[in-house]
NUKOL-717901 format. One record per residue (C-alpha): x, y, z; residue in three letters. Coordinates in steps of 0.1 Angstrom, whole numbers. Last residue first. Layout:
BEGIN
NODE:x:y:z:aa
NODE:X:Y:Z:ALA
...
// end
This chain:
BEGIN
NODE:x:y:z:aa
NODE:-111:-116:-99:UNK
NODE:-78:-131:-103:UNK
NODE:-87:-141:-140:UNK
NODE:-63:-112:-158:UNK
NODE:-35:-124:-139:UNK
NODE:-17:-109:-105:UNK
NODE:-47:-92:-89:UNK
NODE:-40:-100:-51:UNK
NODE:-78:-101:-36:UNK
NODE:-87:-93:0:UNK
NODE:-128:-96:1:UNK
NODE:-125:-87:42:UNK
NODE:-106:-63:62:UNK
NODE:-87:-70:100:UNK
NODE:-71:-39:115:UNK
NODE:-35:-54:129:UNK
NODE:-16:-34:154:UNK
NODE:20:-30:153:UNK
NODE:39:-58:177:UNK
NODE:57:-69:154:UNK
NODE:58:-47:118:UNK
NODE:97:-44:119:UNK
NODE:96:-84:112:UNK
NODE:92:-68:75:UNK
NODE:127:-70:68:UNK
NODE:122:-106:69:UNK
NODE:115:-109:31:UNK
NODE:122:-67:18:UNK
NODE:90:-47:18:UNK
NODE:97:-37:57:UNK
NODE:134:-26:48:UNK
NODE:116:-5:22:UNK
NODE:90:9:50:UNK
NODE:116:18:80:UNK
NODE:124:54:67:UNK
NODE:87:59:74:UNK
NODE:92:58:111:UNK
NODE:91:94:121:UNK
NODE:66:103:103:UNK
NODE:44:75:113:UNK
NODE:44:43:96:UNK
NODE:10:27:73:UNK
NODE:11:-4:57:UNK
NODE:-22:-16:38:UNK
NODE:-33:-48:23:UNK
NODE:-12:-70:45:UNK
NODE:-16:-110:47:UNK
NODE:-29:-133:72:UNK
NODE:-26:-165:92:UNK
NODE:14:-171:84:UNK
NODE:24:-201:105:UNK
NODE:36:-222:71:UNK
NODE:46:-193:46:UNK
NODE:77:-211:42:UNK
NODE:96:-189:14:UNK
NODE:79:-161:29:UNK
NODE:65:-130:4:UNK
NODE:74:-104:27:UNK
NODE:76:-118:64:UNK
NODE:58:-110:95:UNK
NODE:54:-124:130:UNK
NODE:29:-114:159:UNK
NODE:12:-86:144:UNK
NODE:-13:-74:170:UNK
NODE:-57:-81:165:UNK
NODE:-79:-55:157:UNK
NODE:-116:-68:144:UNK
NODE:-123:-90:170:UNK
NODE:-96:-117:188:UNK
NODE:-59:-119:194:UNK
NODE:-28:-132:179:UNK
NODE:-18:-121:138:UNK
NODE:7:-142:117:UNK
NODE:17:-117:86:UNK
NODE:22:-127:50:UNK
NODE:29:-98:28:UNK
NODE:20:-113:-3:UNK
NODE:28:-141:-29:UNK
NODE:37:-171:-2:UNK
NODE:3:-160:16:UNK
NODE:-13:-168:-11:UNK
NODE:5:-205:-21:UNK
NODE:-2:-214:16:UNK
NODE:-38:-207:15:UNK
NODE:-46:-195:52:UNK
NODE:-60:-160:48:UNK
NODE:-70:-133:74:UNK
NODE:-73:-103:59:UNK
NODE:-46:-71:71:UNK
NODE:-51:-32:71:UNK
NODE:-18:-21:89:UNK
NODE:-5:0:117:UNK
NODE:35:13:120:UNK
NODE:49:35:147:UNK
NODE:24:28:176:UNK
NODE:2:59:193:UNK
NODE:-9:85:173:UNK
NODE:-2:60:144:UNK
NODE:-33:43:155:UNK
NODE:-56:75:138:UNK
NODE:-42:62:103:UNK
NODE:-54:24:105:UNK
NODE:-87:38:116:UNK
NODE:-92:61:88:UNK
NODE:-86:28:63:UNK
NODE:-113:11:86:UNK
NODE:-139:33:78:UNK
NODE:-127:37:38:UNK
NODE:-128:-4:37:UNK
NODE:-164:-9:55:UNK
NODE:-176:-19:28:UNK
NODE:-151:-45:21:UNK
NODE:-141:-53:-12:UNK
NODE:-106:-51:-12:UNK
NODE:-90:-50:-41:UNK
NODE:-46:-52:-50:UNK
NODE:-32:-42:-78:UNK
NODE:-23:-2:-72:UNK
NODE:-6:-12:-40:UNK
NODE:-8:12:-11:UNK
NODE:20:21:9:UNK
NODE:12:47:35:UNK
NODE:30:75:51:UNK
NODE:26:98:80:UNK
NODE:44:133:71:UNK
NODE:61:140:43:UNK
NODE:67:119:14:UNK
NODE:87:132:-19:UNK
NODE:124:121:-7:UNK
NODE:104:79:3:UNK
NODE:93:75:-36:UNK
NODE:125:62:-46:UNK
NODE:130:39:-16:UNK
NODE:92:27:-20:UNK
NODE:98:14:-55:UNK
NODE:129:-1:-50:UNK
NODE:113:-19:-22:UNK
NODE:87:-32:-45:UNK
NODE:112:-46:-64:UNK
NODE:146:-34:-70:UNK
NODE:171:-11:-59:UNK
NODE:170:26:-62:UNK
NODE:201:35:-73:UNK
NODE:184:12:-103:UNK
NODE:164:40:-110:UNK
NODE:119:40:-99:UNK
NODE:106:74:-113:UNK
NODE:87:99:-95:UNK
NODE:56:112:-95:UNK
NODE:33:137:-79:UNK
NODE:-4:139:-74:UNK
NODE:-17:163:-48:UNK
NODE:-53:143:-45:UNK
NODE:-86:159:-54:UNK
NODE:-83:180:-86:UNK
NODE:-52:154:-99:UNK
NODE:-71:127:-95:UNK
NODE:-84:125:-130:UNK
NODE:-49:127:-142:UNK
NODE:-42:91:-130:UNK
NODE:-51:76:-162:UNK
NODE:-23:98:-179:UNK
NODE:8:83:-158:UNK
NODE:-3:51:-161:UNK
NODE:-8:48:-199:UNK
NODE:29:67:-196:UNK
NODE:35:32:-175:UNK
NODE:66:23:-195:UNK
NODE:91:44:-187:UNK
NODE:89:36:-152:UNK
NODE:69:48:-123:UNK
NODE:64:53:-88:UNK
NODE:31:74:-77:UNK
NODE:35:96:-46:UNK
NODE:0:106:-36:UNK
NODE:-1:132:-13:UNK
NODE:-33:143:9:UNK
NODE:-48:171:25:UNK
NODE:-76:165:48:UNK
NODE:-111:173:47:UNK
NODE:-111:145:66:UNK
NODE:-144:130:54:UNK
NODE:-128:142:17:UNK
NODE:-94:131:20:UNK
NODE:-101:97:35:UNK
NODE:-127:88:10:UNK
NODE:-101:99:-16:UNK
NODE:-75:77:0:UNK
NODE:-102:50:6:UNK
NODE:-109:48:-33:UNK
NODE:-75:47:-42:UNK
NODE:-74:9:-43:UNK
NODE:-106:6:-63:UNK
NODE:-97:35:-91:UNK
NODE:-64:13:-92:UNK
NODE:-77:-15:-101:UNK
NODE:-99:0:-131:UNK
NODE:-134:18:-120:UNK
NODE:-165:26:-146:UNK
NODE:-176:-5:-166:UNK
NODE:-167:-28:-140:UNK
NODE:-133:-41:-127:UNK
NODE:-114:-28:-156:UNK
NODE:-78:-35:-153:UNK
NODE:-55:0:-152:UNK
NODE:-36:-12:-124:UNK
NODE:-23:-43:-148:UNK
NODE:-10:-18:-172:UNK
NODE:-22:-29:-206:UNK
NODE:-15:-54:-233:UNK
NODE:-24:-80:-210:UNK
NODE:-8:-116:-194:UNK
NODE:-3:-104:-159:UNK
NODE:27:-127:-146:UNK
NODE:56:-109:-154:UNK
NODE:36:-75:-146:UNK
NODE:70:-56:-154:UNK
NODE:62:-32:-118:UNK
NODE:68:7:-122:UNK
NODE:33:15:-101:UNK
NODE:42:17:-62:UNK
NODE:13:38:-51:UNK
NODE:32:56:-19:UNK
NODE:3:74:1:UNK
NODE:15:106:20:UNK
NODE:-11:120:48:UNK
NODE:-17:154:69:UNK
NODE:3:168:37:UNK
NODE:28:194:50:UNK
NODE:35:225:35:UNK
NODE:70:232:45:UNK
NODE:69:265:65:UNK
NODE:86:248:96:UNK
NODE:107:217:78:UNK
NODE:96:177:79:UNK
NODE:127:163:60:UNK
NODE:131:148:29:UNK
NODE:153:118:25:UNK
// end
């Protein structure tokens, strides 16, 4: 893994866009991320619009780690508009790497420095608030090792697909009180993660975290609550 070295430019945030997925489900000739929204933003224009938001309120300098495969060249060329604002690097997902999304974090993990973040390129969030409470998520890992952006769901076959977390407490930051990657009971689970953010010295944890119970590493990290949290798995998710 790469190491935080003096002299070592360090970015004051990495974002792992996990991007080399087979899109079983997503019945398109296209890259899922790449999914117009409106006439102007795709998927992934959406998700990284709190990075860039971060970058620029922040004026802070920030990484974006974007896993690949062969077959997301489509990908790979979209993403050159950010290349002005965001240090865009990427890397491709091997089988040493394992599968999955925790493949897909393990591969990107020797490029990251500094905090971390995994966002996923197929997931919206239409909060307005999003970019305010994507800052927030990052200033908690001054004091806990992980912090996520959650939304409070209760559909069973949801929570089944996604990061299903069961948050405790009241207002806008509650604590993670159980988590599971895509649970085979989701019964108990009240929300799901949008957002998973570990501190420097815990972002070895995050593939273990993206793997079923793996993610119980997340109890006890604080919980920002988001709203308008929408998994884009087929063309008619939104």
């Amino acid at each position: 893994m790469a190491a935080d070295r003096p002299g070592r430019s360090r970015p004051t945030l990495t974002v792992i866009v996990p991007c080399a997925g087979v899109q079983r489900r997503f019945d398109a000739p296209y890259p899922k991320e790449l999914h117009r929204i409106n006439h102007a933003e795709s998927i992934i224009d959406h998700a990284l619009a709190p990075v860039r938001d971060f970058a620029a309120r922040r004026d802070a300098s920030v990484r974006l780690v974007v896993v690949i495969r062969a077959h997301k060249a489509d990908t790979v060329a979209y993403l050159a508009r950010y290349a002005d604002v965001l240090d865009t690097v990427f890397v491709y997902q091997a089988d040493r790497h394992g599968p999955d999304l925790s493949g897909a974090v393990t591969a990107a993990l020797p490029l990251c420095t500094g905090p971390t973040a995994v966002v996923l390129p197929d997931q919206v969030v239409t909060d307005d608030v999003l970019a305010q409470r994507f800052a927030e998520a990052y200033d908690l890992l001054a004091r806990h090792p992980y912090a996520v952006l959650a939304a409070t769901i209760h559909d069973p076959v949801r929570l089944a697909n996604d990061g299903a977390l069961r948050l405790r407490g009241r207002g806008p930051v509650r604590v993670v009180e159980h988590a599971a990657e895509k649970p085979a009971d989701p019964s108990g689970f009240n929300a799901a993660w949008a957002t998973v953010f570990a501190a420097a010295a815990h972002r070895d944890g995050l593939p273990g975290i993206m793997t079923g119970a793996g993610a119980t590493a997340l109890v006890d990290s604080p919980a920002i609550l988001v709203d308008g949290f929408h998994n884009v798995n087929r063309v008619d998710d939104l």
